[in-house]
VEXDREN-795477 format. One record per residue (C-alpha): residue in one letter; x, y, z. Coordinates in steps of 0.02 Angstrom, whole numbers, padded with zeros to 5 digits, always signed. Example, Ala and Ser with C-alpha at 12.3 -4.5 7.8 and 13.67 -1.06 7.14 Angstrom:
<sites>
A+00615-00225+00390
S+00684-00053+00357
</sites>
This chain:
<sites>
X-01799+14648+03575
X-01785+14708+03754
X-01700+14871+03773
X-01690+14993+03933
X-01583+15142+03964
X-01538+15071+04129
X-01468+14908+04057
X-01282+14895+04096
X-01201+14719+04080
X-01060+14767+04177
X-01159+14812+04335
X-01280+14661+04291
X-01126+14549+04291
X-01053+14616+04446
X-01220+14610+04548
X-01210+14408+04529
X-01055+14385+04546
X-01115+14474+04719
X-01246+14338+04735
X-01220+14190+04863
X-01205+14016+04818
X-01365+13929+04861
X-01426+13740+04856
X-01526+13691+04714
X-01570+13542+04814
X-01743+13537+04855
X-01914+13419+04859
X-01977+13516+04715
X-01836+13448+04622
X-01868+13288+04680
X-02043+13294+04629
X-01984+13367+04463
X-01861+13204+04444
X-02000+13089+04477
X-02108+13174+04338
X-01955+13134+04213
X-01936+12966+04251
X-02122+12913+04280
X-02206+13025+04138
X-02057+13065+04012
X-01968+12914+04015
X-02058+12786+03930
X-02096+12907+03799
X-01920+12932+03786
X-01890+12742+03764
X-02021+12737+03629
X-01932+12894+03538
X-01774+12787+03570
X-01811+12607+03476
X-01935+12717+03358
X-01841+12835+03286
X-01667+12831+03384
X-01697+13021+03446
X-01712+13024+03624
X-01813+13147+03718
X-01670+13202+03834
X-01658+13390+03747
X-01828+13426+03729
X-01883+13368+03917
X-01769+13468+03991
X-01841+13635+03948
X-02007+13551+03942
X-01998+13497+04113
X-01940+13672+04200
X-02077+13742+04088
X-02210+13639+04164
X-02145+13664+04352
X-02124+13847+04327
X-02294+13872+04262
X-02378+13739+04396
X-02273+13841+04526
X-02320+14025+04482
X-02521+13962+04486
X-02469+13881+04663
X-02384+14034+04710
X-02236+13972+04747
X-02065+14049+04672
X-01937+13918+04607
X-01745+14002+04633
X-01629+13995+04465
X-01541+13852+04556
X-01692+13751+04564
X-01719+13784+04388
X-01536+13734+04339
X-01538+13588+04433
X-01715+13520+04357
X-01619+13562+04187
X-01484+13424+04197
X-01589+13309+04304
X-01693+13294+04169
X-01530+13270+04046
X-01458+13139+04183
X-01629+13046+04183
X-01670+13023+03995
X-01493+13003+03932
X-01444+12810+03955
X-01297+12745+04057
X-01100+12739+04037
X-01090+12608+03906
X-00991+12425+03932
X-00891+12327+03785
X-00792+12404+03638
X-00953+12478+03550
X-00983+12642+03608
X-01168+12607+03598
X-01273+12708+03741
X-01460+12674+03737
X-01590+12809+03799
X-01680+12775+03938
X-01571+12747+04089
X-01464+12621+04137
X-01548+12462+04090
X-01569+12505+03904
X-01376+12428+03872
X-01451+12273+03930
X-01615+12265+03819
X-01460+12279+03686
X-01361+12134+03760
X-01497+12017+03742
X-01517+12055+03549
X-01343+12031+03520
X-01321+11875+03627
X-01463+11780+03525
X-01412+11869+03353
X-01352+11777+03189
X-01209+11884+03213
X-01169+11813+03347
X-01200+11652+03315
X-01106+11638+03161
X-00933+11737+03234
X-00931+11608+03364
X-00994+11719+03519
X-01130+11647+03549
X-01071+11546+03690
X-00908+11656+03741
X-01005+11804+03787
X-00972+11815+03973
X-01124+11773+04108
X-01074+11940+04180
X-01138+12047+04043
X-01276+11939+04000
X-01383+11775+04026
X-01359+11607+03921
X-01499+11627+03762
X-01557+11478+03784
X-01596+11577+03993
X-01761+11565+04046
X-01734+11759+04076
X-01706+11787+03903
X-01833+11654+03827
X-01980+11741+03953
X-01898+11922+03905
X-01910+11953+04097
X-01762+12031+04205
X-01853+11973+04364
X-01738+11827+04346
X-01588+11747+04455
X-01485+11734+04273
X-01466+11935+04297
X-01392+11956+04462
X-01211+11940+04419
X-01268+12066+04274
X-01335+12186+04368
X-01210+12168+04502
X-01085+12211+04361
X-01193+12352+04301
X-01234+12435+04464
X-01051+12460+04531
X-00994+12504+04351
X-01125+12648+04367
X-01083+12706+04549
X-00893+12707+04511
X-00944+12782+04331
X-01015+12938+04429
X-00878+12961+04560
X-00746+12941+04432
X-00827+13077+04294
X-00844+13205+04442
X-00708+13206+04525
X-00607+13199+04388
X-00731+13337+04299
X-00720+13432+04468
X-00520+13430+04453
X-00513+13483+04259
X-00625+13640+04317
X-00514+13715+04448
X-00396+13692+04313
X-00475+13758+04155
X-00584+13905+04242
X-00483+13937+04410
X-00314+13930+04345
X-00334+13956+04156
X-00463+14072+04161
X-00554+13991+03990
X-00710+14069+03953
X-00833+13904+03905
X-00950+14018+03810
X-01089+13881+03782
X-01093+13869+03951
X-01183+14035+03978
X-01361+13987+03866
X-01424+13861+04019
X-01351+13968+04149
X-01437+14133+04058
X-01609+14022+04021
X-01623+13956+04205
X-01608+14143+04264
X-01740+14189+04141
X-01864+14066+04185
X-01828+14127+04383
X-01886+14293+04317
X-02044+14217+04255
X-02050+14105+04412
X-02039+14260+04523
X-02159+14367+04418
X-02037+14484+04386
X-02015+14435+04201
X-01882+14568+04146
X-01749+14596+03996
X-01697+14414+04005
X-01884+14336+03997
X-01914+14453+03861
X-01751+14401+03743
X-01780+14199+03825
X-01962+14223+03755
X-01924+14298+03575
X-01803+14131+03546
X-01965+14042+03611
X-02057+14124+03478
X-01935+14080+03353
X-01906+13895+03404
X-02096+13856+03433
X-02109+13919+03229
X-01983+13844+03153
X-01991+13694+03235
X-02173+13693+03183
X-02105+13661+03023
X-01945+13593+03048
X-02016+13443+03166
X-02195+13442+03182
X-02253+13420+03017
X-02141+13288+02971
X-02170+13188+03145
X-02366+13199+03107
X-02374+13173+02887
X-02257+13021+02918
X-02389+12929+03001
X-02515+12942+02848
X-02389+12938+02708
X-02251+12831+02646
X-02142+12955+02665
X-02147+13103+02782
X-02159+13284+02721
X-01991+13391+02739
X-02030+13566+02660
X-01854+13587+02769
X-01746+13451+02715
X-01690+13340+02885
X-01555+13368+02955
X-01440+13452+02812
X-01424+13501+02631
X-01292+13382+02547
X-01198+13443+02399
X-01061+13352+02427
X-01092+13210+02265
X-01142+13358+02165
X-00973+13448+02161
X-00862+13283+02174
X-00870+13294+01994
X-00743+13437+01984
X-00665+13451+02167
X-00645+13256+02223
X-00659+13213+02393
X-00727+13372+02444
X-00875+13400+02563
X-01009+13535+02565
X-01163+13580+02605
X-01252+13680+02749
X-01378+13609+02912
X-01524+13666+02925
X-01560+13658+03121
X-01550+13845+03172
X-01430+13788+03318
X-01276+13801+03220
X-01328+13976+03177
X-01374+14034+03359
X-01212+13972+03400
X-01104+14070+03308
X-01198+14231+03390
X-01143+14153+03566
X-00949+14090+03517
X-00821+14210+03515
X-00790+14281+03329
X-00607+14232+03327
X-00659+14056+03376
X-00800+14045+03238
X-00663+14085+03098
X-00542+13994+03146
X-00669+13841+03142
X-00739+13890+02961
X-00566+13915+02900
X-00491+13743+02974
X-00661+13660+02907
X-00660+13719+02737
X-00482+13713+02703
X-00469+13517+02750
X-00629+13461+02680
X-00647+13581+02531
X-00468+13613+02477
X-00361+13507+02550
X-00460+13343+02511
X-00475+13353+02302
X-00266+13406+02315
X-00224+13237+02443
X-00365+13137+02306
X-00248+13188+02161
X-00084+13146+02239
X-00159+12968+02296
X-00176+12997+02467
X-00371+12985+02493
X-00355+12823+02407
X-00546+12751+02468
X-00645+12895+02397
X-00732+12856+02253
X-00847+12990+02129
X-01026+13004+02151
X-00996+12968+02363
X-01114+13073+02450
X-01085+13150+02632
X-01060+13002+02743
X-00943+12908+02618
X-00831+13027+02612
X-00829+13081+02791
X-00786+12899+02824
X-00652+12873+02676
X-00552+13012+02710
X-00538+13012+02898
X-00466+12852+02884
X-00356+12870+02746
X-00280+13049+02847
X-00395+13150+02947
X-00406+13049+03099
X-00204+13019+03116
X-00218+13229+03100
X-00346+13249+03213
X-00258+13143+03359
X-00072+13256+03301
X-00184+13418+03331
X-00271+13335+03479
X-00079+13298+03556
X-00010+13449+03539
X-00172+13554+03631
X-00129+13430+03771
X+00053+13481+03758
X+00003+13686+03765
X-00134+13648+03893
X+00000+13551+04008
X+00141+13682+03957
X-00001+13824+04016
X-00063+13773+04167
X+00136+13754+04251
X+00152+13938+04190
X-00012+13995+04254
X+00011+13898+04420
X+00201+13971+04444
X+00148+14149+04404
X-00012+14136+04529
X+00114+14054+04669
X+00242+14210+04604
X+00089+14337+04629
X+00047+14275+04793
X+00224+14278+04868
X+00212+14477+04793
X+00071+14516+04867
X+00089+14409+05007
X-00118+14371+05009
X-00189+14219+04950
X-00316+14186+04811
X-00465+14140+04891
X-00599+14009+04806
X-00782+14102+04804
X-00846+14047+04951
X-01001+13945+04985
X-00960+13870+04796
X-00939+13684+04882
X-00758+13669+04840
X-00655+13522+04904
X-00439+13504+04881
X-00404+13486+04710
X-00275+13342+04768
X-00414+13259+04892
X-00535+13255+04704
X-00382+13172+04613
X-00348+13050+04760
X-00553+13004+04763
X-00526+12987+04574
X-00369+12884+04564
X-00453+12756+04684
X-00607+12732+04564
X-00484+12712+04444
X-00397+12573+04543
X-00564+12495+04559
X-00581+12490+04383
X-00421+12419+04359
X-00457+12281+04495
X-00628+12255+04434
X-00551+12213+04239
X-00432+12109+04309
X-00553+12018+04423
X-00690+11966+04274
X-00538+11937+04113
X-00390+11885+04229
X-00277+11838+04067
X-00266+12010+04002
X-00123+12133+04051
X-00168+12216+04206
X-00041+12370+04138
X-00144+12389+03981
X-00296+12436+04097
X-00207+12575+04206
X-00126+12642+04067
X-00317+12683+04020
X-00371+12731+04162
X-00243+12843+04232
X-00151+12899+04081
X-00263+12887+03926
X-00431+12940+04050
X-00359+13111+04109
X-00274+13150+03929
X-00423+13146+03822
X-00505+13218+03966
X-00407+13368+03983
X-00385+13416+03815
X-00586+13408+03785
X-00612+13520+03951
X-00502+13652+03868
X-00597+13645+03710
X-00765+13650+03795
X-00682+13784+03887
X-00597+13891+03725
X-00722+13841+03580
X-00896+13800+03670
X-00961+13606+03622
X-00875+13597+03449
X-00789+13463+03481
X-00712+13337+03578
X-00554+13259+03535
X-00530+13062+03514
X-00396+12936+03496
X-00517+12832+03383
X-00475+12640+03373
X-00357+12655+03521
X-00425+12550+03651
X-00469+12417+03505
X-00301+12427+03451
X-00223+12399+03613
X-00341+12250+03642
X-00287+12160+03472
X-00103+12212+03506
X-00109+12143+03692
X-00055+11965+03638
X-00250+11905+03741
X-00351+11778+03667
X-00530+11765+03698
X-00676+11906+03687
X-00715+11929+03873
X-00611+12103+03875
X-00697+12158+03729
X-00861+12177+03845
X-00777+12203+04031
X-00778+12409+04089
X-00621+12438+04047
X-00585+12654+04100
X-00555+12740+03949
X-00660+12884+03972
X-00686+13081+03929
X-00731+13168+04061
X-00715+13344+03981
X-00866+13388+03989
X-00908+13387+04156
X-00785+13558+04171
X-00929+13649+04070
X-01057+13566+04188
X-00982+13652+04352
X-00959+13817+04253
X-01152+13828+04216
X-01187+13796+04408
X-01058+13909+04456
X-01147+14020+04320
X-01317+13994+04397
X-01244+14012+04590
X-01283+13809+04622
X-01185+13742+04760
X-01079+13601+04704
X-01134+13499+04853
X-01341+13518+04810
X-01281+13447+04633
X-01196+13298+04691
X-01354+13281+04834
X-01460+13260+04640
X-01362+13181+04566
X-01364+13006+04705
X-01566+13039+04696
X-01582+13042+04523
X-01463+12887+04505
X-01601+12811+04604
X-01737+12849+04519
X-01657+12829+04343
X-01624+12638+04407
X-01793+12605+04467
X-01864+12683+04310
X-01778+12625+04183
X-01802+12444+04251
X-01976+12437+04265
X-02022+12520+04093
X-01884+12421+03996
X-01968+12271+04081
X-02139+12320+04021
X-02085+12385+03847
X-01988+12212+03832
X-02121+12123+03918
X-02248+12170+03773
X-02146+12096+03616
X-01949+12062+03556
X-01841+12198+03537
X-01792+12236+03391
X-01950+12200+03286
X-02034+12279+03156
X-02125+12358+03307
X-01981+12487+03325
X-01899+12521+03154
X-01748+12603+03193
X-01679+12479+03302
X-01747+12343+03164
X-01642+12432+03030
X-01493+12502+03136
X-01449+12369+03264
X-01380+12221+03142
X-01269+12337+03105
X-01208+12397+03281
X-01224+12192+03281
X-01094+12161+03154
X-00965+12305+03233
X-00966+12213+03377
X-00932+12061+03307
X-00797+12086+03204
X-00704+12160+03346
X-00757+12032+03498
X-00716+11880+03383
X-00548+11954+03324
X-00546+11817+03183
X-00555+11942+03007
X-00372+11990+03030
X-00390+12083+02848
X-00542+12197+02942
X-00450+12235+03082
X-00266+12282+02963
X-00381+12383+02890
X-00473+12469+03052
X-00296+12492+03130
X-00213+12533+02971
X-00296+12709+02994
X-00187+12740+03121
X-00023+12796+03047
X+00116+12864+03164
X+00195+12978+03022
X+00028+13065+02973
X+00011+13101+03174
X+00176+13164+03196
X+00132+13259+03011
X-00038+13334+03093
X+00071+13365+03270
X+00211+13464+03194
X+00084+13560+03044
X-00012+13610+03213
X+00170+13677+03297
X+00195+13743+03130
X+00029+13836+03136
X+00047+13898+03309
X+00215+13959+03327
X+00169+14053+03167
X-00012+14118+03241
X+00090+14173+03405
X+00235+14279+03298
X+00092+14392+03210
X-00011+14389+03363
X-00164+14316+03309
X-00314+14290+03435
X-00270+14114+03499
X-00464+14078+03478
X-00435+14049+03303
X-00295+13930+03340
X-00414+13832+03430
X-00546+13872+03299
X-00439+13795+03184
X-00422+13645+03270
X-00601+13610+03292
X-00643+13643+03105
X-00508+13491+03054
X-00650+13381+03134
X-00791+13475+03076
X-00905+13478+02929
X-00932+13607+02828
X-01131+13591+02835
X-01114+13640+03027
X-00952+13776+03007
X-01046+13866+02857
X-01213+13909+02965
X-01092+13944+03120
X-00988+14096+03004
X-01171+14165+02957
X-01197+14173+03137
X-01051+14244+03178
X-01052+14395+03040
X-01218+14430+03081
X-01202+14450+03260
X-01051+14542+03220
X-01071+14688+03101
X-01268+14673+03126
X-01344+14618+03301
X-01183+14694+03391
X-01202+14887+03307
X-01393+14884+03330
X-01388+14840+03519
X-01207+14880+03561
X-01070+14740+03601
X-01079+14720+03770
X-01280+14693+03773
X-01290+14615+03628
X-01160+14505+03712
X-01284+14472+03862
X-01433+14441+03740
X-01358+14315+03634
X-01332+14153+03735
X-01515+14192+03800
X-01582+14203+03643
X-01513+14024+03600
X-01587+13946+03744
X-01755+14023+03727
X-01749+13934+03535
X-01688+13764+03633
X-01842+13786+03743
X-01969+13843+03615
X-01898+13693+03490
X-01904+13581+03628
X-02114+13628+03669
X-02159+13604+03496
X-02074+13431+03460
X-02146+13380+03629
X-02312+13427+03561
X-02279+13335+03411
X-02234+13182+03445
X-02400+13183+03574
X-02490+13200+03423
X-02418+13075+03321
X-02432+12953+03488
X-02618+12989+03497
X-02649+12953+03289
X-02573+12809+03290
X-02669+12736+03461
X-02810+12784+03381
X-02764+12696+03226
X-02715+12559+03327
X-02890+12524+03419
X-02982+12561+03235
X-02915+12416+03181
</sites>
């Protein structure tokens, strides 16, 4: 691995935190944005109703690949900024839009993809037979017996109200996640200081591909390309052969079992309820080298203690009362978070709120304190593109408003209060406490109220199933905060991003209508054409309509009944318990938070994390030293993402060609 005498991390580090902010804004990302949604999207869509993988992770690597190597052969030198902004163009562009209704279904493929879904549940049996069929408002989707939907053609006057609806949702969507995201990162990385260690493998990969850009390929492009190396290998085996041998056989071959080894029926002969087993994705792995090693325990320890200890002790004393022997993974994920582990998970979630609130006042009264002392001012970095944190919330709360007006506007019966206590209570909770995990524990998790906004509707007193689909603005936002880290990482001016951001809504819109349209144009969707939607969406199909027709009162006791107010107030005061406790002996408060993101966690994804962990600990870090090894790691990670990304890419081009070819034979 790269290794110079003259490698300091320290100085490195200082040096760019020297650097300017620049714009990332520029007609080569354009042109790179373009590429995505002409070239990469409709292969995304296929991916999408094929196999229900999008292409979104893959392309984005793929894409700055491509436009570095074009570029270097054009002699022209793309900055890191550039580079970072291609990066989550590519992730805005594939990924599909803010999703309407209670179902948090989000299609690949830009905006329009929630509507290709609208038109299968509109005409399904499902929703014919929970009386929907007719109640499903105009504004969400045309009358099945529509010309639109009969000709499977959105050029159609039915869809104006619909994309009317659609379009504004989207707009306000955008304004609303960045202003509010904007706000949560003053907080979490101006005032609170939080590390967000994920955040540094695409900052670290967009400066090592500007290496390579600029010729100058130096310690980073040599770490970047040694993950590259070991992503473009095992993914060769991981991905490629199974995507290709699936075409031929009946069943694909895995010589790497997809995505995880299960033991979880095997030992719920002698530990009921528990799970266990280990993924086998190297991502887990890399990320324990990248996640601080106080954070990685405390996640293995809260995961295995819940799931593997806890859970047969609750089974004997009749508290895990829906787990049965011989469940495998799933099962049991599902039975026990909603006989206890959910009520826990929203107690923990509460009380990081609580510390989160409780810590910002202190950090903000000390700064203030500090200031009067010094009698100097804490300056933003300049150049960053930052705005008044109160001008972001104002810009925010009037989104919000819209929201609320818009709900009240298209399902004028239901409670106007219920809707702003979404949007400006529930919205910015879940949001915060998610932008101080992101911010403590990387992208381990992010904390939900599950059932909440179904509960509220069902509790409300309404009657009818129009709410069910309106935009109501319960939203989490945290991980925007990450977002502006990495640009601030990268030097990206906050301006340039939002600049890309209005383009790429653009182009995502045009895009995503026109190849929806000709995908939907060639035959019905689902079909056996596309056999994960065939296969998956009568079930999304019957979620929805239990829920929209509100007529099984038994399923929705039951879906609410996993809600219980003493197990949150249990999982609240255990977490107190657990802190006050961790704060007496001085433990790292990573493995607080650790802790707290293992309770939600499986054990197939905390087990690979720990081997991470120990082995960048007492191996990587004494063979390279801490503080470079430190440097190397989230590098390393997002040379794998890149080199994982190339070779799936390549695969599923090869399985596209085969089965054109097998196509025409016949």
């Amino acid at each position: 691995m790269a290794d110079s005498t003259n490698f300091d991390p320290e100085e490195i580090e200082r040096q760019e935190a020297q650097q300017p902010f620049e714009s990332g804004f520029s007609i080569r990302v354009v042109i790179a944005a373009l590429f995505i949604g002409f070239v990469m999207l409709p292969g995304s869509i296929y991916l999408t109703l094929m196999m229900g993988t999008p292409l979104a992770g893959a392309s984005q690597w793929v894409t700055i690949v491509l436009f570095v190597e074009v570029a270097k052969r054009s002699f022209i030198t793309l900055k890191k900024q550039e580079i970072y902004m291609m990066y989550i163009t590519a992730g805005l562009l594939l990924m599909g839009g803010a999703s309407l209704g209670a179902v948090d279904l989000t299609i690949s493929g830009g905006i329009v993809g929630t509507n290709i879904w609208d038109q299968y549940f509109v005409q399904s049996e499902y929703a014919e037979a929970f009386g929907l069929r007719e109640r499903i408002p105009r504004w969400i989707v045309p009358h099945p017996d529509s010309e639109a939907i009969a000709r499977r053609t959105f050029f159609h006057p039915a869809w104006i109200p619909v994309f009317i609806v659609l379009v504004v949702h989207q707009v306000l969507f955008q304004i609303n996640r960045f202003t509010l995201g904007y706000a949560l990162f003053r907080i979490t990385s101006d005032i609170e200081k939080l590390e967000f260690p994920i955040a540094r493998v695409a900052s670290e990969g967009a400066l090592a591909l500007a290496e390579s850009s600029a010729r100058k390929e130096g310690w980073r492009w040599s770490v970047f390309s040694i993950g590259a190396i070991i992503g473009l290998s095992y993914g060769a085996i991981y991905i490629t052969i199974p995507t290709v041998t699936g075409i031929f056989l009946p069943q694909p071959v895995e010589l790497i079992p997809i995505p995880f080894v299960d033991l979880t029926g095997d030992i719920g002969a002698f530990l009921p309820a528990a799970v266990f087993g280990f993924m086998t994705d190297l991502s887990p792995l890399l990320a324990g080298f990248v996640l601080p090693w106080w954070v990685v325990v405390g996640t293995f320890v809260g995961s295995i203690s819940t799931r593997v200890i806890l859970n047969p002790i609750f089974y004997s004393m009749g508290i895990l009362q829906n787990w049965r022997h011989g469940m495998t993974l799933i099962p049991t994920m599902v039975t026990t978070n909603l006989d206890l582990w959910i009520s826990i998970t929203i107690g923990f979630g509460i009380l990081v709120g609580i510390i989160g609130i409780i810590t910002v006042i202190n950090a903000v009264l000390k700064q203030r304190k500090d200031n009067a002392a010094s009698n100097v001012r804490q300056e933003l970095p300049e150049g960053r593109g930052d705005y008044p944190i109160w001008l972001a919330l104002s810009i925010w709360a009037m989104t919000t408003l819209c929201y609320v007006a818009i709900v009240y506007v298209l399902v004028p019966d239901f409670p106007v209060w219920i809707t702003a206590v979404f949007g400006f209570v529930v919205t910015p909770f879940l949001s915060y406490i998610s932008a101080r995990m992101f911010g403590i524990t990387g992208s381990l998790t992010r904390i939900q109220f599950p059932m909440l906004r179904e509960g509220a509707f069902i509790l409300s007193g309404y009657e009818g199933s129009d709410i069910w689909f309106a935009p109501v603005p319960m939203y989490n936002h945290g991980r925007l905060a990450q977002s502006f880290k990495q640009a601030e990482l990268t030097k990206t001016t906050f301006t340039s991003w939002y600049k890309m951001v209005a383009v790429s809504f653009v182009i995502m819109s045009l895009c995503s209508l026109l190849f929806w349209q000709l995908i939907w144009s060639m035959g019905d969707i689902p079909s056996s054409t596309y056999p994960f939607v065939e296969r998956m969406w009568p079930l999304f199909a019957i979620q929805r309509a239990l829920w929209a027709s509100s007529l099984l009162e038994e399923g929705e006791a039951f879906m609410l009944d996993a809600i219980r107010l003493h197990q949150i107030l249990i999982g609240a005061g255990s977490a107190s318990v657990l802190y006050i406790f961790m704060m007496l002996v001085k433990a790292p408060v990573g493995m607080f938070y650790g802790i707290v993101a293992g309770v939600s966690m499986w054990p197939h994804r905390a087990l690979p994390l720990l081997l991470g962990g120990l082995f960048s600990r007492y191996y990587m870090s004494k063979k390279f030293g801490h503080k470079k090894w430190r440097s190397y790691a989230p590098i390393l990670m997002a040379g794998y993402g890149c080199g994982v990304g190339l070779i799936g890419t390549f695969g599923i081009a090869i399985a596209l060609i085969i089965q054109s070819v097998i196509a025409l034979s016949f």
